[in-house]
C-alpha positions in Angstrom: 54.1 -124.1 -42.7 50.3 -124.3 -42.1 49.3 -123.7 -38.8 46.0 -125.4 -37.5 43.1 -124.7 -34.9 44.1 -121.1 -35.6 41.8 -118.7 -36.7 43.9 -117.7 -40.1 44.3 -121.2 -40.9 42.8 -122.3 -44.6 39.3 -124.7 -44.6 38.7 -124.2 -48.0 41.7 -123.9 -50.2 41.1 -123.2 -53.6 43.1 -124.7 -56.7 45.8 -121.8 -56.9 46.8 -121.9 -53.0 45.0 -119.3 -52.2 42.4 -119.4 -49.2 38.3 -119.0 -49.5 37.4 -116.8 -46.8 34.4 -118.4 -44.9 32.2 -116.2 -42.1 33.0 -118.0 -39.1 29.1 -117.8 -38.2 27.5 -119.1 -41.7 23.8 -118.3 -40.3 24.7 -114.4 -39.7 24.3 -113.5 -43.2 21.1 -115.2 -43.7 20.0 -113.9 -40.3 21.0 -110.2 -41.2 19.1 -110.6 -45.0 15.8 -111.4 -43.7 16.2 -108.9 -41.0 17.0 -106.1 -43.4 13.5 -107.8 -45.8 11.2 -107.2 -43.1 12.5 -103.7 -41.7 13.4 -102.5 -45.3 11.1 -104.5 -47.6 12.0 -102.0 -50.6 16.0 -104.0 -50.5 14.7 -107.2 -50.1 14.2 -108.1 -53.9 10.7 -108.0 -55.7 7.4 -108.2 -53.9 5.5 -111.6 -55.6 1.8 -109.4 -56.2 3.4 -107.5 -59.4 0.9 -109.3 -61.7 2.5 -110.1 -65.2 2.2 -108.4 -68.1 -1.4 -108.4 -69.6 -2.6 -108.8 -72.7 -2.9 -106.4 -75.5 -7.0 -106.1 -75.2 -6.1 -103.6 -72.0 -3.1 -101.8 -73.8 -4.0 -98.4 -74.0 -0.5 -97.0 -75.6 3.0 -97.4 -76.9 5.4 -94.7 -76.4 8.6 -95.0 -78.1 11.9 -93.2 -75.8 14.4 -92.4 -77.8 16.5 -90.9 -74.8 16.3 -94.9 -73.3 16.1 -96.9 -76.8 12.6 -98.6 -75.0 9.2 -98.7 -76.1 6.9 -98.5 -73.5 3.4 -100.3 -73.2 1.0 -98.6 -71.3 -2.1 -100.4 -70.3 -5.4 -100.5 -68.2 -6.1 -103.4 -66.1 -9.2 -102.1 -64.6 -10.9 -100.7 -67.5 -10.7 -97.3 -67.0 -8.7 -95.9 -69.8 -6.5 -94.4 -67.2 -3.0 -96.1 -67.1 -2.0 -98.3 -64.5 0.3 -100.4 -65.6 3.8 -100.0 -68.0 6.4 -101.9 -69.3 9.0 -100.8 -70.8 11.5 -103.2 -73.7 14.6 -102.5 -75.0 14.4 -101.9 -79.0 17.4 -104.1 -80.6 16.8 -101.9 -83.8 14.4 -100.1 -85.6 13.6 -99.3 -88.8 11.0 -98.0 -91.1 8.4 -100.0 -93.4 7.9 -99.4 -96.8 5.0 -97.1 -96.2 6.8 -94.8 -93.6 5.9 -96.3 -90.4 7.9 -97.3 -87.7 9.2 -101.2 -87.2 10.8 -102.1 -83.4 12.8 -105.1 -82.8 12.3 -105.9 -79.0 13.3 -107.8 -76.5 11.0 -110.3 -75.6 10.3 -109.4 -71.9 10.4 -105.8 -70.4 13.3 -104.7 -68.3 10.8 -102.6 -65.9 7.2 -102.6 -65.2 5.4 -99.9 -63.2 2.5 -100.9 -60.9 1.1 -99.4 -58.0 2.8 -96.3 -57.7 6.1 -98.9 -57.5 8.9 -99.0 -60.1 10.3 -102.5 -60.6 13.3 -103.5 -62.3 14.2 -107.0 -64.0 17.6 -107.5 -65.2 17.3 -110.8 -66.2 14.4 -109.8 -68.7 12.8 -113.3 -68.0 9.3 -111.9 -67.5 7.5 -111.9 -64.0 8.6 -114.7 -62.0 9.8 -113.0 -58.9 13.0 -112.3 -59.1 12.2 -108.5 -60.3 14.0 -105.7 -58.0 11.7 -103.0 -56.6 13.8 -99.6 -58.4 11.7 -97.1 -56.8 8.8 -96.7 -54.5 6.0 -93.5 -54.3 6.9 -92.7 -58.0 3.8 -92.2 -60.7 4.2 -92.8 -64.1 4.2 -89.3 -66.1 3.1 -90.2 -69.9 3.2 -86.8 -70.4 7.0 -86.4 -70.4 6.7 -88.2 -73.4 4.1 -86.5 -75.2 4.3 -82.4 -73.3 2.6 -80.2 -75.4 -0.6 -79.4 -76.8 -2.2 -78.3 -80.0 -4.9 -75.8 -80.0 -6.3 -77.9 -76.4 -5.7 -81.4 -77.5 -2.5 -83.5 -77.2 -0.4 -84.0 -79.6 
């Protein structure tokens, strides 16, 4: 028996006769999201100033992690030979050349970029379009992790 101008009755029934459960005030959510956006901006998805990924004339590096399966980029945008800027791509597979040197199949966009001091994350690998994720905040990038010692004063 289906009861009516109750507050269990079914509005949107679904093909297997079970109910959709609608918010009985469809603005809240929105409401709430853009809320949380401008008191925690961090949650609210990607800020639109990460500038895309620049071209190789301002690469500086690229790192290979073998702990992540990535190759990293780093780069320069303002010319000072001091990175500011890193992506990092998933390696499909990799191999070696004829003459010893290594080969990396990547994906075509990065799955993070760091940029001012601000991890971002991009799950959808579709480049920068604004739809990245900000990971982490207040973080630098440490290309030293990757490369930590030193022979007799100059890095290895």
């Amino acid at each position: 028996m289906k009861r009516s101008g109750n507050r269990n009755s079914c509005t949107m029934p679904l093909l297997d006769g079970r109910c959709r459960m609608t918010h009985p005030f469809p603005i809240a959510p929105i409401f709430l999201s853009a809320l949380l956006g401008l008191f925690l901006p961090g949650l609210s998805g990607a800020q639109y100033s990460l500038p895309i990924e620049p071209d190789e004339e301002t690469r500086l590096e690229e790192i290979y992690d073998y702990e992540t399966s990535m190759v990293m980029f780093l780069y320069s945008l303002k010319g000072t030979e001091e990175v500011d800027y890193v992506v990092g791509r998933k390696v499909w597979e990799h191999q070696r050349s004829v003459y010893g040197n290594p080969v990396y199949y990547l994906e075509p966009y990065p799955l993070f970029y760091w940029w001012n001091h601000t991890m971002w994350n991009d799950p959808e690998q579709d480049g920068v379009n604004g739809n990245e994720l900000v990971y982490q905040e207040d973080v630098d990038f440490d290309a030293t992790r990757y490369k930590p010692c030193l022979f007799n004063g100059q890095p290895c």
